[in-house]
mmCIF file of the N, C-alpha and C atoms, coordinates in Angstrom:
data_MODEL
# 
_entry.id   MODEL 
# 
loop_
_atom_site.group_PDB 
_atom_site.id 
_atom_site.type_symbol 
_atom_site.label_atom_id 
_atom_site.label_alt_id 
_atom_site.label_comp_id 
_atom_site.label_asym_id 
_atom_site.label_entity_id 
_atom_site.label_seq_id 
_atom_site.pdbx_PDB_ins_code 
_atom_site.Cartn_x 
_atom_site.Cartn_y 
_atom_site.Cartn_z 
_atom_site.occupancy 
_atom_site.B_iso_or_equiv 
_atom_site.pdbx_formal_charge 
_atom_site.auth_seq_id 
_atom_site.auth_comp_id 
_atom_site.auth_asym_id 
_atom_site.auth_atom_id 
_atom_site.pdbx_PDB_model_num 
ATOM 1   N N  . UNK A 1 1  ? 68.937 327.348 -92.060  1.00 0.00 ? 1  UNK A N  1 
ATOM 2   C CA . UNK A 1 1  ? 68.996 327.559 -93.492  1.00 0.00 ? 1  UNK A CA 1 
ATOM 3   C C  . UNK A 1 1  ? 70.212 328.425 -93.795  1.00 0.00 ? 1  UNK A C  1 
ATOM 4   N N  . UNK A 1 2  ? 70.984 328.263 -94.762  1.00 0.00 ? 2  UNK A N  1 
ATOM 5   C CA . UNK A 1 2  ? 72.003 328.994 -95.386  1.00 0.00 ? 2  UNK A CA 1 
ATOM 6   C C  . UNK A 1 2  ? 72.213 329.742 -96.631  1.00 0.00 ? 2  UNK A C  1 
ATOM 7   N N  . UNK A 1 3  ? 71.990 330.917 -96.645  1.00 0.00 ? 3  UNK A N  1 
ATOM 8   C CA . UNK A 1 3  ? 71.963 331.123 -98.082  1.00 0.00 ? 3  UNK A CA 1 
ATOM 9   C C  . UNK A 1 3  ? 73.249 331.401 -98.688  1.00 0.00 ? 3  UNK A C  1 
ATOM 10  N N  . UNK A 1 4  ? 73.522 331.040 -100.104 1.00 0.00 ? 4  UNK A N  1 
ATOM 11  C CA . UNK A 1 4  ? 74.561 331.217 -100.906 1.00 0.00 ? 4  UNK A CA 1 
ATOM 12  C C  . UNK A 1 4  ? 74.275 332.167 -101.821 1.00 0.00 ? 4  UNK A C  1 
ATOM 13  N N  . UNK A 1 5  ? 74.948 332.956 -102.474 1.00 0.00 ? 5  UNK A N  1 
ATOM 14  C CA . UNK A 1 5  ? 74.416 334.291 -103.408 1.00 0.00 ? 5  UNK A CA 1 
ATOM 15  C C  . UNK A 1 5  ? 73.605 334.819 -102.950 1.00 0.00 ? 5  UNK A C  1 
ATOM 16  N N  . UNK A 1 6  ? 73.066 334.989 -101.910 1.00 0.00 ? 6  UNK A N  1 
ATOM 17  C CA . UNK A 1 6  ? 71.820 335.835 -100.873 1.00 0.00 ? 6  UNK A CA 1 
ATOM 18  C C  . UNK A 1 6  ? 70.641 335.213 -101.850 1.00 0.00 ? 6  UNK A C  1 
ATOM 19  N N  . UNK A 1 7  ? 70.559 334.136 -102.802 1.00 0.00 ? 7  UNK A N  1 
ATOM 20  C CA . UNK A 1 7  ? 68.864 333.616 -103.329 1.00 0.00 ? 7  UNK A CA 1 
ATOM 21  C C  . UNK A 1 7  ? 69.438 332.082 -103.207 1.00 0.00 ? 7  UNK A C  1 
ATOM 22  N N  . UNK A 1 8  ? 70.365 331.813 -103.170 1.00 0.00 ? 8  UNK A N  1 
ATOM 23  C CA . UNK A 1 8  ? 70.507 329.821 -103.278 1.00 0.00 ? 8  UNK A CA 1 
ATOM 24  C C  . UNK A 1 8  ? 70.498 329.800 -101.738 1.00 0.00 ? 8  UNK A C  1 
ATOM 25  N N  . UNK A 1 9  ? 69.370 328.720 -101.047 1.00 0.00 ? 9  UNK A N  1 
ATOM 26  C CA . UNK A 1 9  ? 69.399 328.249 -100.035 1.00 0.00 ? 9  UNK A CA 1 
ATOM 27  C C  . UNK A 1 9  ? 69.573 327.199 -99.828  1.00 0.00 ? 9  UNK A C  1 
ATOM 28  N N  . UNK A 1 10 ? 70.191 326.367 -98.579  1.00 0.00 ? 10 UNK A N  1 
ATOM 29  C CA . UNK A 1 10 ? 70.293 325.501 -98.830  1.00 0.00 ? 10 UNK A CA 1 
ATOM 30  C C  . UNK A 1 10 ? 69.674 324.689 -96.703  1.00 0.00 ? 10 UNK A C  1 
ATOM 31  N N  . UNK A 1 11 ? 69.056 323.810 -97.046  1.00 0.00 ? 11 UNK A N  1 
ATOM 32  C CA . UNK A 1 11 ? 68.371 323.644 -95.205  1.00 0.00 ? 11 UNK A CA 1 
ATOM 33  C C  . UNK A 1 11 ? 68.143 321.779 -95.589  1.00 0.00 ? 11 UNK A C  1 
ATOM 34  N N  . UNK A 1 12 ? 68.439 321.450 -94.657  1.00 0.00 ? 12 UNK A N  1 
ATOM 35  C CA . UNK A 1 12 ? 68.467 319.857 -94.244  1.00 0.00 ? 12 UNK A CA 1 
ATOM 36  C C  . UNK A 1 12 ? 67.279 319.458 -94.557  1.00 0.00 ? 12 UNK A C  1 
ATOM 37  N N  . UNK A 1 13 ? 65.914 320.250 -94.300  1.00 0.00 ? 13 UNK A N  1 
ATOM 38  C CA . UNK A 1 13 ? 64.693 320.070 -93.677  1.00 0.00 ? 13 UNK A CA 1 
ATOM 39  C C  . UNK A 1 13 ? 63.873 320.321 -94.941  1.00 0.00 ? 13 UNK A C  1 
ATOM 40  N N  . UNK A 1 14 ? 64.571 320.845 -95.682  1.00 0.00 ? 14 UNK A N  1 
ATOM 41  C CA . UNK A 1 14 ? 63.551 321.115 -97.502  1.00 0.00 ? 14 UNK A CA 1 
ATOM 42  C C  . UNK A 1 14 ? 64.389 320.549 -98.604  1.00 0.00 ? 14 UNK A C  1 
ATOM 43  N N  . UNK A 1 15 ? 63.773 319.775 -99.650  1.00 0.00 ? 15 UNK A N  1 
ATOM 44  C CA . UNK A 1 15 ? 64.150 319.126 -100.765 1.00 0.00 ? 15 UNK A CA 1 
ATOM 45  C C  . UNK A 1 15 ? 65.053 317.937 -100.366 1.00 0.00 ? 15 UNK A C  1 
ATOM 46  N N  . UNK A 1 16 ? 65.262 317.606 -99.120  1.00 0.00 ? 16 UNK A N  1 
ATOM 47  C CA . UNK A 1 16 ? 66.781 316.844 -98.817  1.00 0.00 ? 16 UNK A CA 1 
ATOM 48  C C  . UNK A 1 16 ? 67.967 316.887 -99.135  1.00 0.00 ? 16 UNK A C  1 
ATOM 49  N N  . UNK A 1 17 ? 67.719 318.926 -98.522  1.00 0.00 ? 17 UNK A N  1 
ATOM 50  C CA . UNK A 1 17 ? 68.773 319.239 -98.731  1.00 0.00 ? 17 UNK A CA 1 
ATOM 51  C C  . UNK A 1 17 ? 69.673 319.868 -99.676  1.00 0.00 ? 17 UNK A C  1 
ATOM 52  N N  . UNK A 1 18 ? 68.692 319.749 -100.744 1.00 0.00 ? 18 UNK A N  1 
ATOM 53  C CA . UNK A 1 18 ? 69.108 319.848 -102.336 1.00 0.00 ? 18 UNK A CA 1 
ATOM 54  C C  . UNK A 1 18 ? 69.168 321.582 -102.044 1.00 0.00 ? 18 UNK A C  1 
ATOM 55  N N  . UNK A 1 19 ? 70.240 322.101 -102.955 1.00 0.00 ? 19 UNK A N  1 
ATOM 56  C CA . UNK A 1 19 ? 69.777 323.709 -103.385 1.00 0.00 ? 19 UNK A CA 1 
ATOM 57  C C  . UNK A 1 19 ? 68.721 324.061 -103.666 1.00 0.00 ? 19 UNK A C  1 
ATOM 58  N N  . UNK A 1 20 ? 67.857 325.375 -102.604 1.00 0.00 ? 20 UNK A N  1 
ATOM 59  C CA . UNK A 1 20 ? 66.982 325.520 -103.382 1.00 0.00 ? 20 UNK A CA 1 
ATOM 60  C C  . UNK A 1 20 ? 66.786 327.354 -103.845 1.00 0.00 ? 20 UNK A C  1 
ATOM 61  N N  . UNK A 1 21 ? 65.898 327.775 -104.339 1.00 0.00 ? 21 UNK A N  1 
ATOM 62  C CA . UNK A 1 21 ? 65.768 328.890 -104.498 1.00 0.00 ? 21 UNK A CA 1 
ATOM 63  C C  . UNK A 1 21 ? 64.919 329.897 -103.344 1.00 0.00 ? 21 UNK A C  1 
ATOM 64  N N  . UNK A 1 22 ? 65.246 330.793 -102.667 1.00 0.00 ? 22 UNK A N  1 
ATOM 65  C CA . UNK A 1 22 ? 65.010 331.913 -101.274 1.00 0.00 ? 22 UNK A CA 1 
ATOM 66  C C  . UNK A 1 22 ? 63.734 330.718 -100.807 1.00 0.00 ? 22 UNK A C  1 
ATOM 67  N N  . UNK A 1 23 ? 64.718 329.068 -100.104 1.00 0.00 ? 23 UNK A N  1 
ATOM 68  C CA . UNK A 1 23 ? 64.024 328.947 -99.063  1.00 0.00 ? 23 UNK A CA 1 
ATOM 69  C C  . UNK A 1 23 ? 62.810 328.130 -99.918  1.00 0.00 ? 23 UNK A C  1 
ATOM 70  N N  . UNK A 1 24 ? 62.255 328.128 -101.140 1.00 0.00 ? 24 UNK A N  1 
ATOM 71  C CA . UNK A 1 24 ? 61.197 328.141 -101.754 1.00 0.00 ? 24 UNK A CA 1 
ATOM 72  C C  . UNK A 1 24 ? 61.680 326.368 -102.155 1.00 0.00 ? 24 UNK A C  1 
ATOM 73  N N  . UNK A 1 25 ? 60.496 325.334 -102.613 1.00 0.00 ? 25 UNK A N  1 
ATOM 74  C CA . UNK A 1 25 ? 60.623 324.088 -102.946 1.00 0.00 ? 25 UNK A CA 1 
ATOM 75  C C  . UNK A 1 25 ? 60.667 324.120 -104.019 1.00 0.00 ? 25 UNK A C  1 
ATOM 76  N N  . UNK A 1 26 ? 61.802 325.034 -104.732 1.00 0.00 ? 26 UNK A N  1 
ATOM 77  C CA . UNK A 1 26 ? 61.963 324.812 -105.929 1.00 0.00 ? 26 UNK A CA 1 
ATOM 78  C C  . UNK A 1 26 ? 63.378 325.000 -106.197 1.00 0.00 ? 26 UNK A C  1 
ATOM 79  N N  . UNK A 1 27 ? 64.129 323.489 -106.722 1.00 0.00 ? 27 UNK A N  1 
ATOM 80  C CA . UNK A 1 27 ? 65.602 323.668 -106.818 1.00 0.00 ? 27 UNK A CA 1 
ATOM 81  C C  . UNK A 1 27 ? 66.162 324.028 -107.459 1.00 0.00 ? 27 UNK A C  1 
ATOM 82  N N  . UNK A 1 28 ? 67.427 324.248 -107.828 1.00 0.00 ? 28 UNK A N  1 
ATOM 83  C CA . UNK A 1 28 ? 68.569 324.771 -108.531 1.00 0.00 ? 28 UNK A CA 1 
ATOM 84  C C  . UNK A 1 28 ? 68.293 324.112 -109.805 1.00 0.00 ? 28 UNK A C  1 
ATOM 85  N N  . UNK A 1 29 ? 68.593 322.497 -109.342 1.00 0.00 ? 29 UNK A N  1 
ATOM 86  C CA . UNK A 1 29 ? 68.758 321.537 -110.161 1.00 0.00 ? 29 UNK A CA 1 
ATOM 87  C C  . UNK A 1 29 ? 67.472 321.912 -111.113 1.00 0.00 ? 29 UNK A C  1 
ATOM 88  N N  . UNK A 1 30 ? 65.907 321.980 -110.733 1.00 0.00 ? 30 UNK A N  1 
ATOM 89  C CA . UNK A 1 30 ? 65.054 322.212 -111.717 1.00 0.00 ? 30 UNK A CA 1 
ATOM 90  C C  . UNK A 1 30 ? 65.382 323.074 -112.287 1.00 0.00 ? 30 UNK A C  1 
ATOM 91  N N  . UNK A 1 31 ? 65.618 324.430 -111.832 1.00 0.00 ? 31 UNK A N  1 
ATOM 92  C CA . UNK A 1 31 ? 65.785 325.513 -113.089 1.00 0.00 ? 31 UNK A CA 1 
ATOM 93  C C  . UNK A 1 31 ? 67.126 325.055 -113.835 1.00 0.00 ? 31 UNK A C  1 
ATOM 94  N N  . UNK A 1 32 ? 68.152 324.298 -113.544 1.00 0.00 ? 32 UNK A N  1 
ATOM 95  C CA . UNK A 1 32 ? 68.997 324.018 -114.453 1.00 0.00 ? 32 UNK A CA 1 
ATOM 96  C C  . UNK A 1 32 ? 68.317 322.823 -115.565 1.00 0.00 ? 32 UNK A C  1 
ATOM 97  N N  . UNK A 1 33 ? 67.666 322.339 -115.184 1.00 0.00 ? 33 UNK A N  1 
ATOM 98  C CA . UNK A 1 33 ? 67.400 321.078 -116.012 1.00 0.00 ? 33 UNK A CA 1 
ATOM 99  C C  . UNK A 1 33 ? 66.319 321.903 -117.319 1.00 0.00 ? 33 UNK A C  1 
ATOM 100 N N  . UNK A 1 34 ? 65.573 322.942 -116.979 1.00 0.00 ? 34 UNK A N  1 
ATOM 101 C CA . UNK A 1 34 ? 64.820 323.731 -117.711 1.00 0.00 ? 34 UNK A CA 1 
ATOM 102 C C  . UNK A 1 34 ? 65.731 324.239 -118.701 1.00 0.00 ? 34 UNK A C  1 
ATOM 103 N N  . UNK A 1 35 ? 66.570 324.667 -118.196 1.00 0.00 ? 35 UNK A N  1 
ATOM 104 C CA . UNK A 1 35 ? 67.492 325.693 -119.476 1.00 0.00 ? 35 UNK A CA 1 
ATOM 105 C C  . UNK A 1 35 ? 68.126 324.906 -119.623 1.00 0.00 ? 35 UNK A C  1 
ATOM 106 N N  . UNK A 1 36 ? 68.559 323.489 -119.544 1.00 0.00 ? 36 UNK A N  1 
ATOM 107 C CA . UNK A 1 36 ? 69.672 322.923 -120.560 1.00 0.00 ? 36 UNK A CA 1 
ATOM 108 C C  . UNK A 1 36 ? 68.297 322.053 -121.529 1.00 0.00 ? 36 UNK A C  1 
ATOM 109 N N  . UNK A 1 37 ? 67.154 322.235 -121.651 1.00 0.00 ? 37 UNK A N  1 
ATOM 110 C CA . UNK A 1 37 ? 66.683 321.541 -122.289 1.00 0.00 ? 37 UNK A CA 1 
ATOM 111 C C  . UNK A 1 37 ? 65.780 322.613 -123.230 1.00 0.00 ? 37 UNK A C  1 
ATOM 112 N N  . UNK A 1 38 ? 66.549 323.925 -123.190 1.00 0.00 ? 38 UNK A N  1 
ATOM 113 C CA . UNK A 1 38 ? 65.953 324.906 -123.958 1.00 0.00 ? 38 UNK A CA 1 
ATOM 114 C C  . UNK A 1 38 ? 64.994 325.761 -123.684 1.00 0.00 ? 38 UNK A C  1 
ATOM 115 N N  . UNK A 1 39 ? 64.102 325.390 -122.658 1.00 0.00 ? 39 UNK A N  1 
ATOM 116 C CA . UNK A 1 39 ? 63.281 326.250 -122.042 1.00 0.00 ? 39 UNK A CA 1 
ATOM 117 C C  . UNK A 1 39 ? 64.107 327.789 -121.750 1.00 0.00 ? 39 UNK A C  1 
ATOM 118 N N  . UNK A 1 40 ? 63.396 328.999 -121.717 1.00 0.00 ? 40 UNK A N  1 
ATOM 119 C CA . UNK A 1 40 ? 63.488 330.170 -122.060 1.00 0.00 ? 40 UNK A CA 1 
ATOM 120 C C  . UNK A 1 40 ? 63.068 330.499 -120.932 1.00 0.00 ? 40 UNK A C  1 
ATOM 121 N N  . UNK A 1 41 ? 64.435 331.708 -120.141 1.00 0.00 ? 41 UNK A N  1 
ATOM 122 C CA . UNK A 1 41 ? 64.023 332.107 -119.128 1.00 0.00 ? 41 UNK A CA 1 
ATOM 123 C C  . UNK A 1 41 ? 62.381 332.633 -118.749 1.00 0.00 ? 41 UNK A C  1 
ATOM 124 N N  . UNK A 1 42 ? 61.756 333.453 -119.958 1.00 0.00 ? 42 UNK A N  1 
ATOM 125 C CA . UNK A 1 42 ? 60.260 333.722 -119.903 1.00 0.00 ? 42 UNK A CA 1 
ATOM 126 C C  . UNK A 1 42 ? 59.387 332.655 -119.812 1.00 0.00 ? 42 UNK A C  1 
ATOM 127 N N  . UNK A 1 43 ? 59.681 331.660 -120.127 1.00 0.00 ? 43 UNK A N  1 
ATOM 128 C CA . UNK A 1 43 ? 58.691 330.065 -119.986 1.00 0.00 ? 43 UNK A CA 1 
ATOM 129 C C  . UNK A 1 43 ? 59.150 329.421 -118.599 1.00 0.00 ? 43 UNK A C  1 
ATOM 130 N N  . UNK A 1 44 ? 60.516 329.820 -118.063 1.00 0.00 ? 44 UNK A N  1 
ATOM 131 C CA . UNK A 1 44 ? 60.255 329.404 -116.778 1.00 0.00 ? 44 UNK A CA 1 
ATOM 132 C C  . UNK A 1 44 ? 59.745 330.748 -115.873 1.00 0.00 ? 44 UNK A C  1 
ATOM 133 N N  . UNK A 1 45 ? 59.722 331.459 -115.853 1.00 0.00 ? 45 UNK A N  1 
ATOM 134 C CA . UNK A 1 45 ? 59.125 332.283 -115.129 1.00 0.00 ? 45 UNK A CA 1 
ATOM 135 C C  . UNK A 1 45 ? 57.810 332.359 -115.335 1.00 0.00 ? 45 UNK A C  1 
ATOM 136 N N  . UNK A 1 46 ? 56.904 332.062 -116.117 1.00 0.00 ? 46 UNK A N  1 
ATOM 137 C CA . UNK A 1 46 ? 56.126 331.978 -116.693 1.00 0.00 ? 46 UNK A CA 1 
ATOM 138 C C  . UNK A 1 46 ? 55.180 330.329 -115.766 1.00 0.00 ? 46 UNK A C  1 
ATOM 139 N N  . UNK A 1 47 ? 56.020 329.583 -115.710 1.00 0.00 ? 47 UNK A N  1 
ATOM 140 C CA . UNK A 1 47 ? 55.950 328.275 -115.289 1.00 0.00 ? 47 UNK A CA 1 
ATOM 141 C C  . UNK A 1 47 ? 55.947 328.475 -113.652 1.00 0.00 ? 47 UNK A C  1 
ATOM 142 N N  . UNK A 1 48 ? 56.518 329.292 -113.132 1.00 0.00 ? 48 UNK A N  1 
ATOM 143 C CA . UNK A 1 48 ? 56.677 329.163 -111.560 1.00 0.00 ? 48 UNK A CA 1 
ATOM 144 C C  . UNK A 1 48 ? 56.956 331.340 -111.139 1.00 0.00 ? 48 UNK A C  1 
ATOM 145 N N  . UNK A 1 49 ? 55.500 331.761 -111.274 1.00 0.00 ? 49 UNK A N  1 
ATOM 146 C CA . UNK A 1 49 ? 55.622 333.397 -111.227 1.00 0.00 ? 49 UNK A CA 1 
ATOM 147 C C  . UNK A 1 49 ? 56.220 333.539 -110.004 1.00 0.00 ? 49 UNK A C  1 
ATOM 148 N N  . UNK A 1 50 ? 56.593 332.852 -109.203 1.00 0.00 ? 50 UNK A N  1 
ATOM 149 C CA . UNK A 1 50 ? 56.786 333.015 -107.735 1.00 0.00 ? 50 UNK A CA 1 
ATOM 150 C C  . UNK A 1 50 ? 58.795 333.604 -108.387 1.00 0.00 ? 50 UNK A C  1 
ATOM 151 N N  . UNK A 1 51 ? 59.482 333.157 -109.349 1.00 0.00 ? 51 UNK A N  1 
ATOM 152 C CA . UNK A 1 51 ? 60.888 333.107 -109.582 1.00 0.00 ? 51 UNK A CA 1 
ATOM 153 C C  . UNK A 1 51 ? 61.139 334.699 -109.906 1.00 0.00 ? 51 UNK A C  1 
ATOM 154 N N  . UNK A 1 52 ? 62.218 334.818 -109.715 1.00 0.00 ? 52 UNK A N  1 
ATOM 155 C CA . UNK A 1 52 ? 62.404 336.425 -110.473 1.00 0.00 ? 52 UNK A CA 1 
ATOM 156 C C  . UNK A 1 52 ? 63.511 336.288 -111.196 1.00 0.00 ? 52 UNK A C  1 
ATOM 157 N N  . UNK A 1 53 ? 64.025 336.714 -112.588 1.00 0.00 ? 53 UNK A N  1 
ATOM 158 C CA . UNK A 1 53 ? 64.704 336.212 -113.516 1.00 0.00 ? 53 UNK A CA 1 
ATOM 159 C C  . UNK A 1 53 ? 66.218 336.400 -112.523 1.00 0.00 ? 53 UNK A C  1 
ATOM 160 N N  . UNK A 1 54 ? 66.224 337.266 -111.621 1.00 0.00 ? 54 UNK A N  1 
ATOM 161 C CA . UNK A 1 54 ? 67.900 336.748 -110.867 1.00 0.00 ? 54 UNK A CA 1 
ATOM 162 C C  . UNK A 1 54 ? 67.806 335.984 -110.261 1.00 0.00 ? 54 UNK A C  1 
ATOM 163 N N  . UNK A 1 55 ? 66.769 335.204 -109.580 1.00 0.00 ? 55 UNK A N  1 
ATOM 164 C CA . UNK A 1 55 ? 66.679 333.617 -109.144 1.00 0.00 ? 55 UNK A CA 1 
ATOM 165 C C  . UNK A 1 55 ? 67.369 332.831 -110.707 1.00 0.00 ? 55 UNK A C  1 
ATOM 166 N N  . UNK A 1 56 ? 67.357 332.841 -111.560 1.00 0.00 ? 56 UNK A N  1 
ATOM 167 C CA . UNK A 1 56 ? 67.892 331.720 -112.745 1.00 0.00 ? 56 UNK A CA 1 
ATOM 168 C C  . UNK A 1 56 ? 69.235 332.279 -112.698 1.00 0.00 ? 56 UNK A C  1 
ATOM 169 N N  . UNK A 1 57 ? 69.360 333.300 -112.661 1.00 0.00 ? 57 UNK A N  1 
ATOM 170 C CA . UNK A 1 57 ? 71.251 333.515 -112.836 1.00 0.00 ? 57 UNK A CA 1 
ATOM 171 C C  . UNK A 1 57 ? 72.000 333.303 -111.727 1.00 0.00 ? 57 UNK A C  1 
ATOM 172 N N  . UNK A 1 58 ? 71.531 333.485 -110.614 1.00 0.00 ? 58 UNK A N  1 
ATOM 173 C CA . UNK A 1 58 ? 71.809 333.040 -109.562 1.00 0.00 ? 58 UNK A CA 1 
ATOM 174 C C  . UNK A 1 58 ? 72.051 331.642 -109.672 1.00 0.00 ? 58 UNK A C  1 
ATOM 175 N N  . UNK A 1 59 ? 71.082 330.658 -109.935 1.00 0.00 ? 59 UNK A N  1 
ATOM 176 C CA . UNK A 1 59 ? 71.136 329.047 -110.202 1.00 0.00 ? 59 UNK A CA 1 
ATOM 177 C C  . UNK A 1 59 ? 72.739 328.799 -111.217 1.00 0.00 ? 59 UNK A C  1 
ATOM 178 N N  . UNK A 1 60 ? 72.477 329.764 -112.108 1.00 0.00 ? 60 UNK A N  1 
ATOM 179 C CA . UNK A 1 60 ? 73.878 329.579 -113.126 1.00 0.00 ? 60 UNK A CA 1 
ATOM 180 C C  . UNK A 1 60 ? 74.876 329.720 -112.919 1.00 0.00 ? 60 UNK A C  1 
ATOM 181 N N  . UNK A 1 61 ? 75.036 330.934 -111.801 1.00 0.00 ? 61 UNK A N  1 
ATOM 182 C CA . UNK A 1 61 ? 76.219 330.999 -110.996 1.00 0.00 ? 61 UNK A CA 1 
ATOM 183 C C  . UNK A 1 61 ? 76.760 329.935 -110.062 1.00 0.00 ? 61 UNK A C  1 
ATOM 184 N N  . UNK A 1 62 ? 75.649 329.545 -109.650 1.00 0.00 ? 62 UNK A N  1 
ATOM 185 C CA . UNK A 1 62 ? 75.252 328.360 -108.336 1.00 0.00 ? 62 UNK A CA 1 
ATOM 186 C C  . UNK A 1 62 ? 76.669 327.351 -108.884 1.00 0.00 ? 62 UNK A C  1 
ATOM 187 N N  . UNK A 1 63 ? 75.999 326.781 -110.488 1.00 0.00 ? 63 UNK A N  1 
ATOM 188 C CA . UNK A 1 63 ? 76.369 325.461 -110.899 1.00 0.00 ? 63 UNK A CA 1 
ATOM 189 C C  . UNK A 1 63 ? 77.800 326.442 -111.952 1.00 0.00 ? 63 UNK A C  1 
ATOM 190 N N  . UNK A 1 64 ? 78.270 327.372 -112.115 1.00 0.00 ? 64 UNK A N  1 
ATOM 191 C CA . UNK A 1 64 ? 79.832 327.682 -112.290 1.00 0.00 ? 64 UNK A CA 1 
ATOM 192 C C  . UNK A 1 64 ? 80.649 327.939 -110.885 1.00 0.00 ? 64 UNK A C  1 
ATOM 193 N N  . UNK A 1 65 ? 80.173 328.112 -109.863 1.00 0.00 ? 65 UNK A N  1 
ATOM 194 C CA . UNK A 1 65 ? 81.218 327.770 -108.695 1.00 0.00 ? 65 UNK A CA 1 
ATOM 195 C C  . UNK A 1 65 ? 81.003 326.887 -108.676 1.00 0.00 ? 65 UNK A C  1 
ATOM 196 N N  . UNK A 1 66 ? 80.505 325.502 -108.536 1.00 0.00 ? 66 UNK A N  1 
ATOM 197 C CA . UNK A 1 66 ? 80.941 324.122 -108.703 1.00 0.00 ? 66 UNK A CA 1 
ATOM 198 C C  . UNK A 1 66 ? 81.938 324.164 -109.229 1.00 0.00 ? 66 UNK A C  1 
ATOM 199 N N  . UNK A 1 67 ? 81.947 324.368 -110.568 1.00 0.00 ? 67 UNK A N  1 
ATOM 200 C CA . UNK A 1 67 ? 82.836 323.987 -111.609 1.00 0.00 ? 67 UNK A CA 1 
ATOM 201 C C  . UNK A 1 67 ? 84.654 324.845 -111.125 1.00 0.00 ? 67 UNK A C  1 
ATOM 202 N N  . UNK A 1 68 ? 84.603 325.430 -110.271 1.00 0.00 ? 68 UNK A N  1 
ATOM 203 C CA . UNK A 1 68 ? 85.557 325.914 -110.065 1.00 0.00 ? 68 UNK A CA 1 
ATOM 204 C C  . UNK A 1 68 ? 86.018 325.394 -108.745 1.00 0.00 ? 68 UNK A C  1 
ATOM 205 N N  . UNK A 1 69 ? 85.721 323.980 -107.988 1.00 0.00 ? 69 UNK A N  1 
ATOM 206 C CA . UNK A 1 69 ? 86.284 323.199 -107.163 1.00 0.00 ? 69 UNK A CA 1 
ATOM 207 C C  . UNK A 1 69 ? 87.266 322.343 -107.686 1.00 0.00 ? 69 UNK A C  1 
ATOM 208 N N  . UNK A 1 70 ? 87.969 321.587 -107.301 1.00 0.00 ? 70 UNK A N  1 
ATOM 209 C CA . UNK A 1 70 ? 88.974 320.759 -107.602 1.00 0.00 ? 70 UNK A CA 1 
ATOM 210 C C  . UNK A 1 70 ? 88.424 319.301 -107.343 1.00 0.00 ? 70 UNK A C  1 
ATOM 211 N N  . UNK A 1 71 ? 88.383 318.447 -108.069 1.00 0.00 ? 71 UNK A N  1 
ATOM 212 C CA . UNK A 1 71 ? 87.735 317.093 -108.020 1.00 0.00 ? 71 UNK A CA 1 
ATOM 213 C C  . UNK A 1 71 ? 88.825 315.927 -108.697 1.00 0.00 ? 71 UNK A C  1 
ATOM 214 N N  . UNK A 1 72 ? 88.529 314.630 -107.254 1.00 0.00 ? 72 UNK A N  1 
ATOM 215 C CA . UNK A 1 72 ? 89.623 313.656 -107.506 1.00 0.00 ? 72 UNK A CA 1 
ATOM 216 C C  . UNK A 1 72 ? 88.574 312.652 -107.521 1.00 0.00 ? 72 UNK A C  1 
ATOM 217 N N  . UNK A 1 73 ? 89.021 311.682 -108.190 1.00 0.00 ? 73 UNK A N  1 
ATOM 218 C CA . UNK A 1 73 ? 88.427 310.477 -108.705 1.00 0.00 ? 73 UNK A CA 1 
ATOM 219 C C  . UNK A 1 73 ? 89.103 309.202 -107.362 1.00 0.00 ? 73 UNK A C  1 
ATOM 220 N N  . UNK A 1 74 ? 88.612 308.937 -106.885 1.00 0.00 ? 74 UNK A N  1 
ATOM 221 C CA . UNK A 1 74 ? 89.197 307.746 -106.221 1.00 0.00 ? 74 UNK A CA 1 
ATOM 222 C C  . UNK A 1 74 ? 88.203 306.464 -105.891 1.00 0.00 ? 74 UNK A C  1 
ATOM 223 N N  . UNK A 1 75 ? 89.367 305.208 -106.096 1.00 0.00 ? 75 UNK A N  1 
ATOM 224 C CA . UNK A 1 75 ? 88.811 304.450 -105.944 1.00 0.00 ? 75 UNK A CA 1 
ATOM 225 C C  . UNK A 1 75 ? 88.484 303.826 -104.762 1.00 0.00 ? 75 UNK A C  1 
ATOM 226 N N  . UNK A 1 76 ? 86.795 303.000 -104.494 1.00 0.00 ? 76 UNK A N  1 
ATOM 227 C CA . UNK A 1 76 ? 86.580 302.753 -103.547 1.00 0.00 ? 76 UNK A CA 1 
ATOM 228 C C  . UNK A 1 76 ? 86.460 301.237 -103.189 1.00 0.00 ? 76 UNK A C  1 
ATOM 229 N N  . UNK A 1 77 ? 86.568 300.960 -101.885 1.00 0.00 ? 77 UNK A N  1 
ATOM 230 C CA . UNK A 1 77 ? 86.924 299.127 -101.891 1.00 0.00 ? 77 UNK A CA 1 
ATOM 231 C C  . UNK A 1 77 ? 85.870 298.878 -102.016 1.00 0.00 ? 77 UNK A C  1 
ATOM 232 N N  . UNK A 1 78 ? 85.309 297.693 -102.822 1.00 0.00 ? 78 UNK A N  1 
ATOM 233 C CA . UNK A 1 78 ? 84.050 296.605 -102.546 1.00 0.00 ? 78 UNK A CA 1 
ATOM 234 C C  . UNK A 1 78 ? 83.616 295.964 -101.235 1.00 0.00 ? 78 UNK A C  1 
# 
């Protein structure tokens, strides 16, 4: 297992792989999909007591270092 921000983990062997939160079966991607659809950090914590509100900023950070990779579009043969 690897952790990123000491709470994003990430292990072959849970979610397939997906980011998850300290190790736990609960991903990045869910708590992002919660707050872009308005849910309120207190309704997700609320939703999964196991989270601690720097597990969600952590996730936010998670998905702005993405955004700070460099990405090429290329095309692939049929």
């Amino acid at each position: 297992m690897e952790y990123i921000f000491d709470r994003i983990t990430i292990d072959d062997e849970l979610c397939n792989g997906k980011p998850t939160i300290r190790g736990m079966r609960i991903t990045v991607q869910t708590v992002l999909e919660f707050l872009f659809n308005g849910t309120s950090e207190d309704e997700i914590l609320e939703q999964y007591p196991v989270l601690e509100k720097e597990d969600i900023k952590a996730c936010q950070q998670f998905a702005i270092e993405l955004m700070n990779k460099n990405y090429k579009i290329r095309e692939i043969a049929a």
